[in-house]
C-alpha positions in Angstrom: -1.5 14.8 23.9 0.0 14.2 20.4 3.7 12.9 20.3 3.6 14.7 16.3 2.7 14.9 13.2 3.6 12.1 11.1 3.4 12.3 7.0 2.6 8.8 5.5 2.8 7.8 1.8 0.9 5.2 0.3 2.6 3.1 -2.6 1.0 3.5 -5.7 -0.7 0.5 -7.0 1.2 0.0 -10.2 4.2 -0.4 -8.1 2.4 -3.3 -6.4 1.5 -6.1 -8.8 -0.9 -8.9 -7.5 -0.4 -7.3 -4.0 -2.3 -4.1 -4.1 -4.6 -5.3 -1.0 -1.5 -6.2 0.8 0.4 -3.5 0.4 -2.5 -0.9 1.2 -3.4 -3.3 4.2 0.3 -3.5 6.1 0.3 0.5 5.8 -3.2 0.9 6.7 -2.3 -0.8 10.2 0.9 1.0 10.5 -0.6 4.2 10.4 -3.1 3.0 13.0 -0.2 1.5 15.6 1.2 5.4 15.1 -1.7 7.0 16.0 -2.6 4.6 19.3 0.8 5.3 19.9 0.2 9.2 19.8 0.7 10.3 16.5 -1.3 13.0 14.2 -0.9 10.7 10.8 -1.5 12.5 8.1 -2.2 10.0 4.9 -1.0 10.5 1.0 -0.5 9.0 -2.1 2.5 9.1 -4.0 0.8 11.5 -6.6 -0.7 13.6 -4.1 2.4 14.3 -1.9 4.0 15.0 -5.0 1.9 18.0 -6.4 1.2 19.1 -2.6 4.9 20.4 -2.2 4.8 18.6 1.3 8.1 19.8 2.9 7.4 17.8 6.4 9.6 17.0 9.0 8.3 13.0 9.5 8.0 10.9 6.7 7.1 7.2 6.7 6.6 5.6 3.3 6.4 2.7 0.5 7.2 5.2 -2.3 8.4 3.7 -5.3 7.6 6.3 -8.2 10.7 8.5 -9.3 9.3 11.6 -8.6 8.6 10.7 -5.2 11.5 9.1 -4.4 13.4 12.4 -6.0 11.4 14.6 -3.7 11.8 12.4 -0.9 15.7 12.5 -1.3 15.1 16.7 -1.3 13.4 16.6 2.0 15.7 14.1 3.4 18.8 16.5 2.1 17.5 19.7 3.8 16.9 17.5 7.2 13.6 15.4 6.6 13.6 12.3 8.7 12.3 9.4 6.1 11.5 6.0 6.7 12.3 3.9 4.2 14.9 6.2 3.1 14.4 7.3 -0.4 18.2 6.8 -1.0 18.0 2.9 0.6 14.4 2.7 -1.9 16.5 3.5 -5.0 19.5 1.2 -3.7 16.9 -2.1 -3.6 16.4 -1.1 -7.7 18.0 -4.6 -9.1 21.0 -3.5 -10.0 22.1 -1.1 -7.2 21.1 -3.8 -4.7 23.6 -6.6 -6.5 26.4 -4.9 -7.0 26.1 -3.5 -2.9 25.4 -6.8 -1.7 28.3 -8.8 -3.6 30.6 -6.1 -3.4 30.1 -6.5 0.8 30.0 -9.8 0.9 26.9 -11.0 1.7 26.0 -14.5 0.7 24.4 -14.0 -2.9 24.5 -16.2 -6.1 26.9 -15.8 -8.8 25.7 -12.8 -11.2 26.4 -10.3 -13.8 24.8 -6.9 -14.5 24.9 -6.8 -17.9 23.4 -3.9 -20.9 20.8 -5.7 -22.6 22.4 -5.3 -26.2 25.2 -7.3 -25.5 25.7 -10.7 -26.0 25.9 -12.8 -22.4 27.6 -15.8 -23.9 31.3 -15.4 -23.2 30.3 -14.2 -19.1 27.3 -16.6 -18.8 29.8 -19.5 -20.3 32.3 -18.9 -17.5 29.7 -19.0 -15.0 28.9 -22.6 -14.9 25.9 -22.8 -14.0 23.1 -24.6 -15.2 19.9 -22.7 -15.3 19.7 -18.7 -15.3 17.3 -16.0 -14.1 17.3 -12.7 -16.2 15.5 -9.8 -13.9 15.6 -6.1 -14.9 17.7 -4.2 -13.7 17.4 -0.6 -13.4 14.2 -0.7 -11.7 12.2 -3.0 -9.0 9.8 -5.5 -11.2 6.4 -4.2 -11.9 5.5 -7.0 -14.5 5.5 -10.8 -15.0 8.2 -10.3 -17.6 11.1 -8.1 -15.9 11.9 -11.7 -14.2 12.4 -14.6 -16.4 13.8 -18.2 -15.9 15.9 -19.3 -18.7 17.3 -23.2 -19.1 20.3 -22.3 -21.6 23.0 -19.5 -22.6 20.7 -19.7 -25.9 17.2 -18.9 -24.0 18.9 -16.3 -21.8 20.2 -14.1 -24.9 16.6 -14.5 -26.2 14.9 -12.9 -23.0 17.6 -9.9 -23.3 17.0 -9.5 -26.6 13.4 -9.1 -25.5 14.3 -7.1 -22.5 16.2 -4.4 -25.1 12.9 -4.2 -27.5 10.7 -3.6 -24.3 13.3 -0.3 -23.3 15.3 -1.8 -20.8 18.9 -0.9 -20.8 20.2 -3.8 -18.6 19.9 -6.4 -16.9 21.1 -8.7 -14.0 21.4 -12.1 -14.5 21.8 -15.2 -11.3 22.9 -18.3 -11.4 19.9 -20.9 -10.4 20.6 -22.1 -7.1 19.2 -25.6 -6.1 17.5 -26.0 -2.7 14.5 -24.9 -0.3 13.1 -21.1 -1.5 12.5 -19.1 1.4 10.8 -15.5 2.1 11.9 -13.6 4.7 10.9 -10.5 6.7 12.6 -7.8 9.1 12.2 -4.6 10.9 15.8 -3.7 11.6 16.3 -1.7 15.5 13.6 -4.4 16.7 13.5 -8.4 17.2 11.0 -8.8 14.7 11.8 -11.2 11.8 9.7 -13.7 10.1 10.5 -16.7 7.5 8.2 -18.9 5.4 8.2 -21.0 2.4 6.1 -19.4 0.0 5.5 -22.6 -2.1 3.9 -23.9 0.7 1.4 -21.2 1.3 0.7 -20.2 -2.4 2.3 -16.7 -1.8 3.3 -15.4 -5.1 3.8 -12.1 -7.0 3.9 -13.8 -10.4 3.7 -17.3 -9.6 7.5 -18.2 -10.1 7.9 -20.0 -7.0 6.8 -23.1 -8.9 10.9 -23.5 -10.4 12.1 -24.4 -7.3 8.9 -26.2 -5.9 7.8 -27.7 -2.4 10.5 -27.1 0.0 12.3 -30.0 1.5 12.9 -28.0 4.5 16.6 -28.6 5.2 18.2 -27.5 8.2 19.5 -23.5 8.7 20.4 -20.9 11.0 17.3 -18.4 11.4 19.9 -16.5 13.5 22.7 -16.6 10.5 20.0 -15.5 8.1 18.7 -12.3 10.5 22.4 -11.8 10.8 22.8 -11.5 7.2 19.6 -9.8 5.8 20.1 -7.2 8.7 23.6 -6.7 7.6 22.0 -6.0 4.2 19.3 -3.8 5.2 22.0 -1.5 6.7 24.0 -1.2 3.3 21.3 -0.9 1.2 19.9 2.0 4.0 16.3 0.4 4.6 14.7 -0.3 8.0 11.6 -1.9 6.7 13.0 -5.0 4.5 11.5 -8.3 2.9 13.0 -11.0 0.7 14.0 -14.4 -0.6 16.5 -16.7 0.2 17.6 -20.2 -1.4 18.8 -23.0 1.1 21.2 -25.4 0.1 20.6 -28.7 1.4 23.7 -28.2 3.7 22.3 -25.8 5.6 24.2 -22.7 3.5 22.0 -20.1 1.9 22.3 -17.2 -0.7 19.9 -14.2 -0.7 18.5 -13.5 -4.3 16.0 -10.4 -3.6 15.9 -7.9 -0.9 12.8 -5.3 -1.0 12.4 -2.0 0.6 8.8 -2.5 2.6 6.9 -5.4 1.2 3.5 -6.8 2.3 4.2 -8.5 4.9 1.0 -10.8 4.5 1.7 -13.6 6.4 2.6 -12.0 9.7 0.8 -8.2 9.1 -0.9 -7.9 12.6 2.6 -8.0 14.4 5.0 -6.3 11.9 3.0 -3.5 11.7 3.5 -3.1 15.4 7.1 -3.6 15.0 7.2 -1.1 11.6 5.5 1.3 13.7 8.1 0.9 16.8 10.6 1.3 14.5 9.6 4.7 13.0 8.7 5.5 16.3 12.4 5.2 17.9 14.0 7.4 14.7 11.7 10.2 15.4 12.0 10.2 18.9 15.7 9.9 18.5 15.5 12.9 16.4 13.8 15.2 18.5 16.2 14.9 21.4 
């Protein structure tokens, strides 16, 4: 007997650069853990839930296109259960997601969100630091160059500059932080989380894990991390989460990214099962 129907939305493969096999993979098993578990899954792309009108009940997804998400956020006005949350996909756009994160205190590098006609100097000066990353902010990065590293206040104004010519209208810009670079991933209302170093597994969108290079592999609190990227995925209203960290060689870290429903390469096979459980406990807890 079928526990539902279930509408699932593939992400659209410009939104998943040098990861389109992953990304179609970790939903691909999803969908199959809901429908062992019961489930009528009915499958979409972002374009063709879009022009079908779909006003379902059940929604799991890894939209990312605007008029998605902007249909998604209907539905999930007029009582659609969505998982990612179209409002918590929109919140993990660059800028949203650092000014939430700071402003609640979780452990993130020193930044400014900044419009990319303006000159950084003056806020980059008082900032102290030593190296900068410029990422765009009014969207999640699509290409190489929405995340750049820059060595001095004089490089950073340069990739702004360039970020202005290209049509973005601002920016966010990090400190560098010095230590061990760390991916993470989480399925909040379950146990599951999973940590790597992605240097040491070659696991790279755009291949700038090389800045920080092999981890050392100091000493943290796995706990303390879950803890905190939780915490996160709660503000920013995702369930299904990913990220990166930077560990300090004293143990202390700082997230830099946090992503609504990433691959999940590494450790696929069980977080599906855990993505799925996840979904699964919302719509149950729904229909009671």
């Amino acid at each position: 007997m079928s526990k539902g129907k279930l509408t699932g939305i593939k992400r659209q493969t410009k939104y998943s650069p040098n990861h389109i096999g992953n990304d179609g993979t970790i939903y691909n098993l999803t969908a199959q853990c809901l429908r062992d578990m019961g489930y009528d899954v009915q499958d979409y792309t972002e374009s063709e839930f879009v022009l079908s009108d779909i006003k379902d009940k059940y929604i799991f997804d890894m939209a990312r296109d605007k008029s998605t998400i902007k249909w998604l956020k209907h539905l999930e006005d007029t009582g659609s259960v969505v998982i990612n949350s179209a409002y918590g996909i929109e919140n993990c756009t660059r800028g949203k997601m650092t000014r939430m994160l700071m402003d609640n205190k979780i452990p993130h590098p020193e930044s400014i969100i900044i419009d990319c006609n303006e000159d950084p100097t003056e806020l980059l000066e008082e900032m102290e630091a030593n190296a900068y990353w410029i990422k765009r902010g009014d969207f999640h990065a699509i290409h190489r160059e929405d995340v750049a590293f820059a060595r001095s206040i004089t490089e950073a104004r340069e990739i702004l500059k360039e970020f202005a010519f290209r049509g973005i209208p601002n920016a966010v810009i990090n400190e560098h932080l010095v230590g061990d670079l760390v991916k993470f991933y989480g399925v909040a209302d379950t146990d599951f989380f999973y940590h790597f170093y992605p240097f040491d597994l070659s696991h790279s969108k755009f291949g700038l894990e090389e800045i920080n290079g092999a981890a050392n592999q100091y000493p943290f609190s796995v706990d303390a991390l879950k803890e905190a990227c939780d915490k996160a995925g709660e503000i920013l209203n995702i369930k299904i989460y990913g990220g990166d960290c930077v560990v300090a060689k004293d143990g202390s870290f700082k997230i830099i990214d946090f992503n609504d429903w990433p691959s999940f390469a590494p450790c696929r096979e069980q977080a599906a099962a855990k993505i799925a459980e996840c979904i699964d406990k919302h719509v149950q807890k729904n229909l009671k």
